[in-house]
C-alpha positions as CSV (number, residue, x, y, z in Angstrom):
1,X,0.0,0.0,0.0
2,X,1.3,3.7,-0.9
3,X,-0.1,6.5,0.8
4,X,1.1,9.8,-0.5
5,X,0.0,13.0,1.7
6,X,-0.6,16.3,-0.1
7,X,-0.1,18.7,2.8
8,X,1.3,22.6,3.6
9,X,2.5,20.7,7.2
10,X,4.9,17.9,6.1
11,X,6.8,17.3,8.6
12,X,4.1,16.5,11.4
13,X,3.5,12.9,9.7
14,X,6.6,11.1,10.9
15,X,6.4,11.7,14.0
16,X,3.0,9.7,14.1
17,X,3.5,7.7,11.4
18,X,7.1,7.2,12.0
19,X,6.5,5.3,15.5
20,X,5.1,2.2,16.9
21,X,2.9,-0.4,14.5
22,X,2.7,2.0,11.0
23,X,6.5,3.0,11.7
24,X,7.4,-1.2,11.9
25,X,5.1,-1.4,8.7
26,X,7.2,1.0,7.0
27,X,10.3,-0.7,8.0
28,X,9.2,-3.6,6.4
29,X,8.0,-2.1,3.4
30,X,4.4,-3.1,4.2
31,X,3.4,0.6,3.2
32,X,5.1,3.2,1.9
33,X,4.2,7.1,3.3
34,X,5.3,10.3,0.6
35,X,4.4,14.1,1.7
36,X,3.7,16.7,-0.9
37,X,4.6,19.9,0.4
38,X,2.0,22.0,-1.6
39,X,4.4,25.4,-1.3
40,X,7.1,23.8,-3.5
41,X,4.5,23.9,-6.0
42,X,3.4,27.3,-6.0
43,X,4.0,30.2,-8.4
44,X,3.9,32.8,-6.2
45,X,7.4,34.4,-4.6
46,X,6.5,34.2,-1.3
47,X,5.0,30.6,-1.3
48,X,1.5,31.5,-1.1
49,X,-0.9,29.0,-1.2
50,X,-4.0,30.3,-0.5
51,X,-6.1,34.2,-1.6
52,X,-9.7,35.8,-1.0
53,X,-12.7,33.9,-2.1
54,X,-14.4,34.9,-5.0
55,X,-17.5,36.7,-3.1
56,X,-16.4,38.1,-0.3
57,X,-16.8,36.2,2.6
58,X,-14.3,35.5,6.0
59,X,-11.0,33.1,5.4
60,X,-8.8,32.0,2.9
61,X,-9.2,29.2,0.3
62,X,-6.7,27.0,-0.8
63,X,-5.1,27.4,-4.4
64,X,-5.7,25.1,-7.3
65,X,-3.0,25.3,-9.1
66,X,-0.6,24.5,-6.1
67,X,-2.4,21.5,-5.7
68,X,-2.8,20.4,-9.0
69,X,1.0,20.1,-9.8
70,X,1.3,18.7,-6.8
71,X,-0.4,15.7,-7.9
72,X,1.0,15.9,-10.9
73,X,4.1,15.3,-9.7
74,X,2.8,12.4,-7.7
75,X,1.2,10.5,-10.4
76,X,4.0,11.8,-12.9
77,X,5.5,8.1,-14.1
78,X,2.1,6.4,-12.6
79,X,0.6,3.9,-15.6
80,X,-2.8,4.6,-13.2
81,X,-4.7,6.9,-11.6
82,X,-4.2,6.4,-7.6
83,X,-7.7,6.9,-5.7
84,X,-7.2,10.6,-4.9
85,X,-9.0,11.3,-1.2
86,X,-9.8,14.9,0.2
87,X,-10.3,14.6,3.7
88,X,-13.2,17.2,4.2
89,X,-15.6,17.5,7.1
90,X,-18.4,17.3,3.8
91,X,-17.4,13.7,2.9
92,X,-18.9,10.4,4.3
93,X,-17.7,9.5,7.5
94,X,-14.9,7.2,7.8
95,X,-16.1,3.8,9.4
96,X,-14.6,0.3,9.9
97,X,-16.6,-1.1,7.1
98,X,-14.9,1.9,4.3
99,X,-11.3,1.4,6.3
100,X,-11.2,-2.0,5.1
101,X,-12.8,-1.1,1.8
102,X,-10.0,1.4,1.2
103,X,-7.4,-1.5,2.6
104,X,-7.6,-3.4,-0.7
105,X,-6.8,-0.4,-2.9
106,X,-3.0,0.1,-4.2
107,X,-2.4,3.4,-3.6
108,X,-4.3,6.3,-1.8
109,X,-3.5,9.8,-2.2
110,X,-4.8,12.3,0.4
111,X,-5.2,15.7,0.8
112,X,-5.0,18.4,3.5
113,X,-7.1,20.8,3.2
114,X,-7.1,24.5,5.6
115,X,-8.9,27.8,6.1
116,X,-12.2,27.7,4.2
117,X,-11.5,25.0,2.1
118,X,-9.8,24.3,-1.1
119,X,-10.9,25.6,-4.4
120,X,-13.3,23.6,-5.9
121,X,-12.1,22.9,-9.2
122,X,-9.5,21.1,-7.1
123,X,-12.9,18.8,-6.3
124,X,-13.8,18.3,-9.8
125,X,-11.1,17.3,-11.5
126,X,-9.3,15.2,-9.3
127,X,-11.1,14.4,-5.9
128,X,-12.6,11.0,-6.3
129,X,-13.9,10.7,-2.3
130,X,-14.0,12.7,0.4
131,X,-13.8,11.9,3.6
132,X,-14.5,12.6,7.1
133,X,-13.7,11.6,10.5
134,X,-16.4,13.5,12.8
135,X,-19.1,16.0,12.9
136,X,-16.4,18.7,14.7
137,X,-13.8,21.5,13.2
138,X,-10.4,20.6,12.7
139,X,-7.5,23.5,12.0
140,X,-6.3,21.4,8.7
141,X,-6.6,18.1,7.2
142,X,-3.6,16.3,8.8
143,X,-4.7,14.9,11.7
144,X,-7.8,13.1,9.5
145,X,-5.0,11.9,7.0
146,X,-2.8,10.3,9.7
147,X,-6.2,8.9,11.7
148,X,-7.0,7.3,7.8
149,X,-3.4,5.9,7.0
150,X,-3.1,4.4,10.9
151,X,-6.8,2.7,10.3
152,X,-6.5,1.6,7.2
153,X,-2.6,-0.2,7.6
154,X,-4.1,-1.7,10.2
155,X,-5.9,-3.6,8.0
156,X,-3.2,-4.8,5.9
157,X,-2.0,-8.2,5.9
158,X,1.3,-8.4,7.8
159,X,0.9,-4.7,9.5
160,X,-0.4,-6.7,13.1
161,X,2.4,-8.9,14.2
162,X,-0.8,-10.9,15.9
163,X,-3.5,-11.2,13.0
164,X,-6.3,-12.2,15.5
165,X,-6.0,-9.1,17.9
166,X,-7.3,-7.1,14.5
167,X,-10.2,-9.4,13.9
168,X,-10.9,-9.0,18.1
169,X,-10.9,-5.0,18.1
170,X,-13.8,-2.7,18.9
171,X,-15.9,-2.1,15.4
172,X,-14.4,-5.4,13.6
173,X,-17.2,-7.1,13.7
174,X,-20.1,-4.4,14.8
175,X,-19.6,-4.8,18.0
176,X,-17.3,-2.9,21.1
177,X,-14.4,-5.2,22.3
178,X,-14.7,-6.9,25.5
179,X,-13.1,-6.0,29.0
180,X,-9.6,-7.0,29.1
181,X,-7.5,-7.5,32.6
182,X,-4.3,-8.1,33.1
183,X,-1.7,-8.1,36.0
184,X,-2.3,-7.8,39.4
185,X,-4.9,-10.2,39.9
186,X,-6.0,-8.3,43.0
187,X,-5.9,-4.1,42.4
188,X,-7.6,-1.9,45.3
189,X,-9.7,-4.3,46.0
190,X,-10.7,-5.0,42.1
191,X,-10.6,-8.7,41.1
192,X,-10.0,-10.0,37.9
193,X,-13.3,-12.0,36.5
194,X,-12.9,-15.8,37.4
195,X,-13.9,-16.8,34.4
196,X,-10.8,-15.6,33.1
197,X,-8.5,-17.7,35.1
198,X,-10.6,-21.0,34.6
199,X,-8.8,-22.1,31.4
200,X,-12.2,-23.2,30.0
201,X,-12.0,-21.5,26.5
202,X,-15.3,-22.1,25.3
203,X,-16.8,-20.0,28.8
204,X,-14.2,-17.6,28.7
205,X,-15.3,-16.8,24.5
206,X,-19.0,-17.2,25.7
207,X,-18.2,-14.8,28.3
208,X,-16.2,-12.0,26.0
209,X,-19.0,-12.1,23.4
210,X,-21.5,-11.7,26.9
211,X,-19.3,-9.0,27.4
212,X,-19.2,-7.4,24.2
213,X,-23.1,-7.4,23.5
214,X,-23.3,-5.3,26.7
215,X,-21.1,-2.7,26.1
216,X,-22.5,-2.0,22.9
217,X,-26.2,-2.1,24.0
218,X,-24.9,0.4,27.3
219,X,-22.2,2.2,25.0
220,X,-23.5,2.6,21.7
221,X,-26.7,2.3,21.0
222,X,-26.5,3.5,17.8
223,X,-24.1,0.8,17.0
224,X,-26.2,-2.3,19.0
225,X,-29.5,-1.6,16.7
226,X,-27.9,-2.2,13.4
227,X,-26.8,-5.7,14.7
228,X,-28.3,-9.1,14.2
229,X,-28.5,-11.3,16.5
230,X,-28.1,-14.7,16.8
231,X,-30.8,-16.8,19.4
232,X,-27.5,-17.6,21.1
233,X,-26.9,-13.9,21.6
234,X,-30.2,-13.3,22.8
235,X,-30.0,-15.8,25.4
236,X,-26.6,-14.2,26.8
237,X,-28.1,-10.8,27.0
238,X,-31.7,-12.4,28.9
239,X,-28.9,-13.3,31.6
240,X,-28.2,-10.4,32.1
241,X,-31.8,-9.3,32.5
């Protein structure tokens, strides 16, 4: 997987991106992370990347022609056209069903939007999805790009030294992950379940998923409507009735 990052703030990504699980991934060659600075693509002097909209009207929009030689340089010696993502607080929200969706593409290029926006030619002629991580206001695009390229690697095959703790985590399967424990046994007076020390698998899985269909129901309701369950799954949550 190649992600390439179209961005005014280059040099924030590799100190996320450059750590930890993606930063092993890039190691490996697993995926492979490219930023853009859109200033080294501007015609103007002074670097300028952004004017006045056309209107009137508060802020500053982001340049198309900065942007658009950006990617041009990107895609320069490409035989393809890379899926070209603007993350926008306008575009669908990102979700674990459209992380794994964009997991099986080659190549993803993103793009950081600030201010108002970007010009929206810069929409038209190249955007193919846009994206967003939450109904709130961010400054810029970056932290949304490094939220998508951490999500999505994640769901690469050979990113997760341990292949099952991705299929176990919250949103995998609709549902919120169980509790988890670990050392002491004992902590202020808080005991580990002890279920979890019986070394009967089958109870302790019939216990997680227990688990699991509670959270969501207390947690996320949203999330605990959409699912369907199984007479088995009824049963665990009438015992808890």
């Amino acid at each position: 997987m190649r992600f390439d990052i179209l961005t005014i703030f280059p040099d924030i990504f590799d100190v996320v991106l450059g750590s930890s699980i993606i930063g092993r991934a890039r190691e490996k060659g697993l995926i492979t992370v490219n930023t853009w600075n859109i200033r080294d693509y501007t015609k103007d002097k002074h670097k300028k990347t952004d004017d006045y909209p056309y209107g009137g009207g508060s802020g500053l929009v982001m340049m198309a022609q900065p942007i658009y030689d950006a990617y041009e340089a990107v895609v320069r010696d490409l035989d393809y056209k890379p899926h070209f993502i603007y993350m926008s607080p306008q575009g669908k929200l990102l979700d674990q069903k459209l992380v794994e969706q964009l997991a099986e593409r080659r190549h993803i290029i993103l793009l950081c939007g600030h201010y108002e926006g970007v010009d929206e030619r810069v929409l038209e002629k190249l955007v193919d999805e846009e994206i967003s991580i939450g109904d709130y206001v961010l400054t810029g695009g970056e932290l949304p790009a490094m939220v998508l390229i951490d999500a999505v690697s994640r769901a690469i095959p050979g990113v997760l030294s341990n292949e099952d703790s991705y299929a176990d985590e919250s949103h995998k399967n609709g549902l919120l992950e169980y509790p988890q424990y670990t050392r002491p046994y004992d902590f202020m007076g808080m005991k580990v379940p002890d279920i979890l020390l019986s070394g009967h698998h089958a109870n302790i899985e019939k216990w997680r998923r227990k688990q699991s269909l509670i959270r969501t129901r207390d947690k996320r309701p949203d999330l605990f409507e959409k699912l369907e369950l199984s007479e088995e799954d009824k049963k665990l949550l009438a015992e808890d009735t």
